[in-house]
N, C-alpha and C positions, 0 to 999 in steps of 0.2 A: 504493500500500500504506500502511496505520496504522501511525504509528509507537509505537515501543513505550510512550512517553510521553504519546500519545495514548488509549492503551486504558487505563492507568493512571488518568487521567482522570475516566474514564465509569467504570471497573470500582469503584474505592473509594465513590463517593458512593453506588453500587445498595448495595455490599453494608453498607454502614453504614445505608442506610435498611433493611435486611433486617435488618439484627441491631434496629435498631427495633422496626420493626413487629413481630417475632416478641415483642419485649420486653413486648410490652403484650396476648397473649393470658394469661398471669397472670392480669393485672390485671382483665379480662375475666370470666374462670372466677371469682375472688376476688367480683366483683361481686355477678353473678348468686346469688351459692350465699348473702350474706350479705343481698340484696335480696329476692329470691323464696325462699329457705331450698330452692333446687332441689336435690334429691337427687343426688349427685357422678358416678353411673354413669347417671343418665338424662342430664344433660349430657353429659356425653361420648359415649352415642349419640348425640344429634342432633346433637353437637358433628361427628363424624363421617359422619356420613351428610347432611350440610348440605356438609360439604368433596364428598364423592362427589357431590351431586346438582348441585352449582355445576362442577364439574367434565367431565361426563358432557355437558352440550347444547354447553358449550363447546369439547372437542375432538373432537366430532361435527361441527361444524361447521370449524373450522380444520384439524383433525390426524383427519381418520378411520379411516386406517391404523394410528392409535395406540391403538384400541379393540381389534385383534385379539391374540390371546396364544398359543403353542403352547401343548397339551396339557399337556406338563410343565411351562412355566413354571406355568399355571392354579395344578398343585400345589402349587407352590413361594411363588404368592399368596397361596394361603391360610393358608399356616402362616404368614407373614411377618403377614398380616393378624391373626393370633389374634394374635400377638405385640404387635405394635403396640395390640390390644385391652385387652391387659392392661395395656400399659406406658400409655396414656391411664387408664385406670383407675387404675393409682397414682398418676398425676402429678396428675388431677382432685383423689384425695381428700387428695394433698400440701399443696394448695393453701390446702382446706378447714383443714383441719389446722394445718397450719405461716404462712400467709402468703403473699402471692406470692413477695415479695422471697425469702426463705428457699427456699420449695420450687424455684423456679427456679435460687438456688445450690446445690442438694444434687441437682439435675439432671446439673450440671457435676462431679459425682465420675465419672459416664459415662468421662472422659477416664482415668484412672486403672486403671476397669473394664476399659475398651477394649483398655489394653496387657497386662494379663492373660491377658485370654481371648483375646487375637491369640496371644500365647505359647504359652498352654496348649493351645486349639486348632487353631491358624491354623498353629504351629511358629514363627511371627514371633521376628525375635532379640530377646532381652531385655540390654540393654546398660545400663553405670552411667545412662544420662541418663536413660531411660525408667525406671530403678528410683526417679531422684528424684522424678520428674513425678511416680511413683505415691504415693511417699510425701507428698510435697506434698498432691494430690489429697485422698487417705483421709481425712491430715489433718487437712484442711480441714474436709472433710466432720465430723468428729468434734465440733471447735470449733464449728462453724453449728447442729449440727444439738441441742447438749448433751449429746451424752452422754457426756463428762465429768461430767455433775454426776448425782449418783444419784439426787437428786430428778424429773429430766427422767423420769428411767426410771419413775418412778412415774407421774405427772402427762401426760406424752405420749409414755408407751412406742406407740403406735400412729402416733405420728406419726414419732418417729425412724425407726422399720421401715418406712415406708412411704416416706419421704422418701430413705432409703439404698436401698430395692428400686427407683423411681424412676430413680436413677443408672445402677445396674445392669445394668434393663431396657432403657436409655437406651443401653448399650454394646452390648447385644445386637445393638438396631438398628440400630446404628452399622453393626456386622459384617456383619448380613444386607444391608444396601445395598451394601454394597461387593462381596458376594458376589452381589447383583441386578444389578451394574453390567457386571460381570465372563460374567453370563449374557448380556448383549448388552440388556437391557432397557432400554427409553426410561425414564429419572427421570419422568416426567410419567401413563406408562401405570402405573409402579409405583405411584406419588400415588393416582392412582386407584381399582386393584384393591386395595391395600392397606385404604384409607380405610373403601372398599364392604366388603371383609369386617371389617376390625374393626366398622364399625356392626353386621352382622347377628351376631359374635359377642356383640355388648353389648348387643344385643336377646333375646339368651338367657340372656346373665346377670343380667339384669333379672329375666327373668319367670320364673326357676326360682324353685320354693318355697322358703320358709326362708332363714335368716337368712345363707347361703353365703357372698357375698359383701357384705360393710359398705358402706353408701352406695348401696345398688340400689333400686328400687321395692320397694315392700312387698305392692302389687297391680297388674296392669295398667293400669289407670285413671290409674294415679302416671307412668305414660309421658307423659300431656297436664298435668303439675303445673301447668304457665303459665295453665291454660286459656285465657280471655280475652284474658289478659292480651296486647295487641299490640305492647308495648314489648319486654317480656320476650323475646317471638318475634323481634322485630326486634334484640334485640343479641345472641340467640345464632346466629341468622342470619350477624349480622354478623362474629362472631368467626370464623365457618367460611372465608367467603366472604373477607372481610375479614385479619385478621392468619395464619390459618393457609396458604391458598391464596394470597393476596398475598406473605406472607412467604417462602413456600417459591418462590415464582414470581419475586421479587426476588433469591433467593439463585440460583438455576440461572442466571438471567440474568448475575448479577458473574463467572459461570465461564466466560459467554464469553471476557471481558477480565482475569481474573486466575484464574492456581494456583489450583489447590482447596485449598492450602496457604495461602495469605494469605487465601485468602477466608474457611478457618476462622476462622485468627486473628483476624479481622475481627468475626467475628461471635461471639466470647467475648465482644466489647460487650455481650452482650444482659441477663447478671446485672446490670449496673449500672445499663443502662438501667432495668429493670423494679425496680431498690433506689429510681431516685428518684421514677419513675411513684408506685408504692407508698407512697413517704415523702408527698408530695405527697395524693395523691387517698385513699389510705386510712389515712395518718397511725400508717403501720408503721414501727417501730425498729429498728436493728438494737444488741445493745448490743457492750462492747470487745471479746468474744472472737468471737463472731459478725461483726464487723468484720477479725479478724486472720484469722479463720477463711477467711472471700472473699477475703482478699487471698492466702494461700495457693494456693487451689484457682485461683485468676485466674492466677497466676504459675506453676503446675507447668502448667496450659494453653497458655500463651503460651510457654514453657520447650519444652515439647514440640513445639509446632509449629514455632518454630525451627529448632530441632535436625532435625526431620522435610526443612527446606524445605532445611536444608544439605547432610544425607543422600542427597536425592533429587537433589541439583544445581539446584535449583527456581531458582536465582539467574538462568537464561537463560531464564526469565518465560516459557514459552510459553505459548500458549493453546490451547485445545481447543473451537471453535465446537459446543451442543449439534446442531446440524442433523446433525452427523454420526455422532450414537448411533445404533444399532443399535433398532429399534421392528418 
């Protein structure tokens, strides 16, 4: 048998390389949008339907039992999947908007959201620790995002709303996973069907008429924007296949060998990661309040999860091999 100190080992270095690699799909999106001037919601379709298609020969091949779903879960995909549609959709045109470094912290107000709507709808308890986390969170969220200052609200009223809807939507999904996990669904078959329908809801929201949704195609034709282009092709490829799928597959992995509780915490790494990627390749700032600002939202994160891993008795580390999800 492994000793405990063994799976300690193997479980930190995956999920630190997970909080990585997910750190650097920002940086990604950021890229593309300022190199090719790619429209935010056509990215994010192929961004998604690039994870489904990379996905799909893959657990055909290894996991084929993982492609069947009952009836009612199917339902239960697709709303999950519109969900996930939309919250790709803010977070794309977050990025656009705000920066990587930025929209990726005003991601992490999610945590804040999260104890909320576990309260509100979940009946989850709401105790002094989780009232701090949330205030921390907001916050944070306030200071990063400016709006304190009444000029921001002039200047990037669309980006504050979007970068705070982001967070938000970010909770939702938090919820609904857990409420996917709870259905007995395999994390990898959710990946999937999730991915597969937000691509064909962002394939609608593209090609509806008129000005609906900000950042969509203008006409059909804005769907091939890259045209030739085979670079362009090859790094939104890569971002699917690459930081989303790799990242998300690095993370399920640290859960063999660590709580889903330390492996969160672990992977709050990922705002800083993508502050220095950012600092570095796109020569983004953050200035002092927007500095105080992450460090709050980093601290009611890491504040909560503690608390969460004391609550739960997490201290007797066990582990949960995925092999034995329910698919």
């Amino acid at each position: 048998m492994k000793t405990y100190k063994t799976n300690l080992a193997r479980g930190y270095p995956i999920a630190v390389l997970s909080a990585a690699i997910l750190s650097t799909v920002a940086i990604f999106i950021r890229h593309l949008t300022l190199t090719y001037e790619l429209p935010p919601l056509v990215l994010a379709f192929w961004r998604d339907g690039f994870v489904a298609l990379t996905l799909l020969p893959v657990l055909s091949i290894l996991r084929p039992s993982l492609l069947r779903v009952k009836t009612s879960h199917l339902f239960y995909l697709i709303a999950y999947g519109l969900l996930l549609a939309i919250f790709n959709a803010l977070w794309t045109l977050s990025v656009v908007l705000n920066g990587a470094a930025i929209s990726t912290v005003l991601a992490y107000c999610s945590a804040g959201f999260t104890v909320l709507l576990g309260w509100w709808f979940l009946k989850e308890n709401l105790d002094w620790a989780k009232g701090l986390a949330v205030l921390l969170s907001l916050g944070g969220c306030i200071l990063v995002s400016g709006a304190l200052d009444a000029s921001a609200w002039r200047s990037n009223l669309l980006g504050i709303l979007t970068g705070l809807s982001s967070g938000l939507l970010y909770a939702i999904y938090t919820l609904m996973g857990r409420s996917a996990s709870q259905r007995g669904l395999n994390p990898w078959t959710t990946l999937l069907y999730t991915f597969g329908f937000a691509a064909a809801f962002l394939l609608l929201f593209n090609l509806l008429p008129g000005g609906i949704f900000p950042g969509k195609a203008v006409r059909p034709s804005d769907l091939f924007w890259l045209g030739d282009a085979l670079d362009g092709w090859g790094i939104l490829f890569l971002l699917a296949a690459g930081p989303t799928v790799l990242g998300f597959g690095l993370y399920n992995t640290s859960l063999v060998y660590l709580p889903s509780g330390i492996a969160n915490l672990i992977v709050t790494l990922e705002p800083a990661f993508t502050a220095i990627i950012a600092y570095i390749l796109l020569d983004e700032r953050y200035n002092g309040t927007q500095i105080s600002g992450s460090l709050l939202i980093l601290a009611g994160v890491v504040f909560l999860r503690i608390y969460e891993n004391k609550q739960n008795g997490s201290s007797t580390l066990k582990t949960t091999p995925l092999n034995k999800s329910a698919g």
